[in-house]
C-alpha positions in Angstrom: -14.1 7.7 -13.3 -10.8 9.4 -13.1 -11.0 8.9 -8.9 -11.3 4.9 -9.0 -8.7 5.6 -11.6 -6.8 7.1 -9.2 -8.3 4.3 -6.6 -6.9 1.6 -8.4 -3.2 3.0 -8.6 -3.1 4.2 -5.0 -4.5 0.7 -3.8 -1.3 -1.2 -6.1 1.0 1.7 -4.5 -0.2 1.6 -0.7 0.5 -2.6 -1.5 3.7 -1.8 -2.9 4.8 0.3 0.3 3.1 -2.4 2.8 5.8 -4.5 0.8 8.6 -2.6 1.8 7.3 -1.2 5.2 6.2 -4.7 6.8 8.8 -6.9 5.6 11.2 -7.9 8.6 14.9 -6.7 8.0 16.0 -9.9 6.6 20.1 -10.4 6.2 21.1 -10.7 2.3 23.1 -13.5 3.2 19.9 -15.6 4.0 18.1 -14.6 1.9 18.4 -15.5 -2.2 20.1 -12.4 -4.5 21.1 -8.9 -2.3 17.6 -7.3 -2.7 14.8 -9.5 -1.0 12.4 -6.9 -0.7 12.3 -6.1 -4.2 12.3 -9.5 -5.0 9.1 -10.1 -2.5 7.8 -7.0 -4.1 7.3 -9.0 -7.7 6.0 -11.8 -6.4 3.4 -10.2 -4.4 2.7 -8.4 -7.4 2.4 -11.2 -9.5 -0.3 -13.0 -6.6 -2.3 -9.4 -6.9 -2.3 -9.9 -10.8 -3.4 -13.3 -10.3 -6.1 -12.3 -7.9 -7.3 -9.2 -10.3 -7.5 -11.9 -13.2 -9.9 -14.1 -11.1 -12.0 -10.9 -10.2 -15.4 -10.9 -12.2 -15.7 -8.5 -15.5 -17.6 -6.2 -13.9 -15.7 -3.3 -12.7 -16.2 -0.6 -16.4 -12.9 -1.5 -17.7 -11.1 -0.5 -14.1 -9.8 -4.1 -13.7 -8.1 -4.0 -16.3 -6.4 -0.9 -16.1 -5.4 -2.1 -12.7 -4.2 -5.6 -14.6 -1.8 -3.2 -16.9 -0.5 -1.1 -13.9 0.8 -3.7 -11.9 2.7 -5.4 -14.9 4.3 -1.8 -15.2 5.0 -1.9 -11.1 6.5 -5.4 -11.8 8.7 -4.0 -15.2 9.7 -1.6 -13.0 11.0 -3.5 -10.6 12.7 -6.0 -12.9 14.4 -2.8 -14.5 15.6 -1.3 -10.9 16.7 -4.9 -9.7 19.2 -5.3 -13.6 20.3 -1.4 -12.6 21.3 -2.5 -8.7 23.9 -5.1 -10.2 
């Protein structure tokens, strides 16, 4: 249990990275606020919490610890993005 456990966060932290990792260097005066990435972080997060909801009940209570880690990934964010200012 405790390695899906495990699973789960790694899966919302390897998705997190590719976030970060694959998003083209985008200039801050294009794009909207001076920290895109972040930005594009929370709203990928939000699509994966979106997706997760959709996902049948059938994963022993895993789904929804995933659910509850990615709306602490997206707090998270929220919090570093009202620090950066």
């Amino acid at each position: 249990m405790k390695k899906r456990i495990i699973g789960f966060t790694g899966l919302i932290l390897v998705m997190v990275t590719l976030v970060f990792c694959a998003a083209p260097a985008v200039n801050t005066a294009q794009a909207a606020g001076p920290h895109p990435r972040m930005v594009r972080a929370i709203d990928m997060l939000r699509h994966t919490r979106s997706i997760l909801e959709q996902a049948p009940p059938a994963f022993g209570g895993h789904k929804a610890l995933a659910i509850k880690r990615v709306n602490e990934a997206i707090h998270q964010l929220r919090l570093a993005l009202r620090y950066a200012r």
